[in-house]
N, C-alpha and C positions, 0 to 999 in steps of 0.2 A: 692377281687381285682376288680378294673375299668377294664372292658372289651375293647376292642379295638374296635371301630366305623369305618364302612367304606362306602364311599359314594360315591352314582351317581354322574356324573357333567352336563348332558344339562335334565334341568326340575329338579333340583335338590338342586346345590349349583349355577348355572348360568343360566340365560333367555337366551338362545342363538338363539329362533326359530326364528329371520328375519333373523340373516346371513345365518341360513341354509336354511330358504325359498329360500334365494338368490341366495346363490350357486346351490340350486337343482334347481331351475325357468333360472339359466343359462345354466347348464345343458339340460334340456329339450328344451328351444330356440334353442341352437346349435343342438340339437338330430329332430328337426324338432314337436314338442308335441306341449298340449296345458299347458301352465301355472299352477299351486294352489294356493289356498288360504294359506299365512302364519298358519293359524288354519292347515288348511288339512293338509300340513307337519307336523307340529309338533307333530298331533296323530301317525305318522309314523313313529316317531323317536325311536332308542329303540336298536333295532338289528342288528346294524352295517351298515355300506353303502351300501351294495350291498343289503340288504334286504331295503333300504332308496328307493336306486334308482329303485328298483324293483315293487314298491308299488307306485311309481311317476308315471313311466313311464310305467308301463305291464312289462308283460316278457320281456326280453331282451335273445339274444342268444346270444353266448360268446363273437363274433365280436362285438357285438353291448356293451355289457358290459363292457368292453376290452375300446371302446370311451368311452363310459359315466363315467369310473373311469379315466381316463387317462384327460377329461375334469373338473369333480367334485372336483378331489382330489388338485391339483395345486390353482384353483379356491379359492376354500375354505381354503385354507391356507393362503390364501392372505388378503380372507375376514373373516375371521371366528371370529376376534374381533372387527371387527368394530362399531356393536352396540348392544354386548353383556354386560351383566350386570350383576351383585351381585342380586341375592333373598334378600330382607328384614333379615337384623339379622344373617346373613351368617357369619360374621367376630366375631359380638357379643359370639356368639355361638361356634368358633371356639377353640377363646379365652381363652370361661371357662371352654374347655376342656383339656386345659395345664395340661400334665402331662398321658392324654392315648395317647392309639397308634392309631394314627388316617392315614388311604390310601382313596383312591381314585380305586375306581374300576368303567372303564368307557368299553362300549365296542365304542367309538368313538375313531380314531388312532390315537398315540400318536404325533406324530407331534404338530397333531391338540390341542390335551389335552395340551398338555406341553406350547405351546405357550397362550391357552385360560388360564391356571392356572397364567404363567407370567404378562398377562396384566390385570387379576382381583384383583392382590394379594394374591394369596390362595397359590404360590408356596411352600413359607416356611412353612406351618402349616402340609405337609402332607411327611414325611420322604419316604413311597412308593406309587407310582403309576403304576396300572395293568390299559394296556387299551386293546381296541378291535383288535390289534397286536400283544399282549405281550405273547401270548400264542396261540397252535391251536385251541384253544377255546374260545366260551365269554360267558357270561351269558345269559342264563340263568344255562347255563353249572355250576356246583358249582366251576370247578376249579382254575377260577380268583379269588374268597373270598380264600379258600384254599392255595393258593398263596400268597395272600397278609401277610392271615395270619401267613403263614411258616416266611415269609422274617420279617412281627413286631416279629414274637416271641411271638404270643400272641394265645391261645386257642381259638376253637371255640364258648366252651359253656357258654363263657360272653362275646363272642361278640356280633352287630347287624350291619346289611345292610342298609343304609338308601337312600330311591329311591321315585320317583315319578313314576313307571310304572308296571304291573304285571309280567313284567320278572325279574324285582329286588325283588319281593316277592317271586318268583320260584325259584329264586336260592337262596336264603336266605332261605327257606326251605327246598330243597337237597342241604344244605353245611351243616346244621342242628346249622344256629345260626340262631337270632331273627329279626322279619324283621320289620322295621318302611316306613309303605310309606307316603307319604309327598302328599294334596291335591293342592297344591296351581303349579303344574308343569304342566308339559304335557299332562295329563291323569284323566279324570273325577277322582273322587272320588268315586262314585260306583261303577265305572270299580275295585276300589285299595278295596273299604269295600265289595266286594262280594267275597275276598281270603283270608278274616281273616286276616290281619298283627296284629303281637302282638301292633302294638301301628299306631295307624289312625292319622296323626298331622296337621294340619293347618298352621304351620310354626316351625322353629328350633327354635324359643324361645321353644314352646314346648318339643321340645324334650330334650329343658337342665333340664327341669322339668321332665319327665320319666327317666331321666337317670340318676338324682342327685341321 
């Protein structure tokens, strides 16, 4: 049996790292900071917003985080597709997996997901989406794969996790399916082949070839 696929979305199946430059670079304007480099975001991305804006800005104490999501979150909902993109072969790829059970496990909020999936056209192709709300946990936590997996109906041990960053290897390894990271996203490639993923890819044309 085809196992059930389930995938990151910013460094993943979408470029998203200028709108979130954006919104965190607005963020920090209003918070009084200095600026980053779209790069420097985007190695930051990964762990949910408050570890986003944690890693922008320094600590924050609760007041102070309390603004900076209260500014970020509205923000970026505004903006958060404005010059986000499709990865090469994303749709290709999608495609010619008609017929497994494919989700989206993102720890970004859904909000945000839901509307990023509607304006790339990815909405229809994924029957469930887990994002970094949908539970008291995210990943690297395994619970979101576990989840996803409960709601397709589908076993862990043919499924695989497919991400651009070493937390999507982390938890693809405590859910105990197989984990594909992807070099072409957010996250060196050294950073993704010094965790062993059962499968290193360069892009999802690839991975329709590991998985045939």
């Amino acid at each position: 049996m085809r196992g059930a696929v389930l995938f990151d979305l910013d460094g993943t199946l979408v470029d998203s790292r200028r709108d979130i430059a954006e919104g965190v670079n607005y963020t920090l304007d209003r918070l009084g900071r200095p600026g980053l480099s779209v790069e420097s975001v985007a190695r930051m991305v990964g762990d949910g917003v408050r570890q986003l804006l944690i890693r922008a800005a320094g600590p924050l104490d609760d007041v102070t985080m309390k603004q900076a999501l209260d500014i970020f979150l509205p923000h970026y909902l505004d903006h958060c597709t404005d010059t986000t993109v499709l990865y090469p072969g994303v749709i290709e790829t999608l495609v010619s997996f008609e017929g497994r059970a494919l989700a989206v496990v993102t720890n970004k909020p859904m909000a945000h997901t839901e509307k990023t999936l509607r304006a790339t056209g990815l909405a229809g192709f994924f029957s469930v989406v887990i994002a970094g709300d949908t539970l008291p946990t995210r990943k690297p936590d395994p619970e979101p794969l576990w989840e996803a997996l409960r709601r397709l109906g589908s076993p862990r041990e043919t499924a695989v996790m497919v991400g651009d960053s070493p937390l999507d290897i982390r938890a693809a390894r405590s859910a105990g399916v197989r984990a594909a990271a992807v070099t072409y996203g957010f996250r060196p490639g050294s950073d993704l082949s010094a965790l062993s993923p059962d499968y290193l890819i360069g892009s999802l044309a690839e991975l329709r070839e590991v998985l045939s």
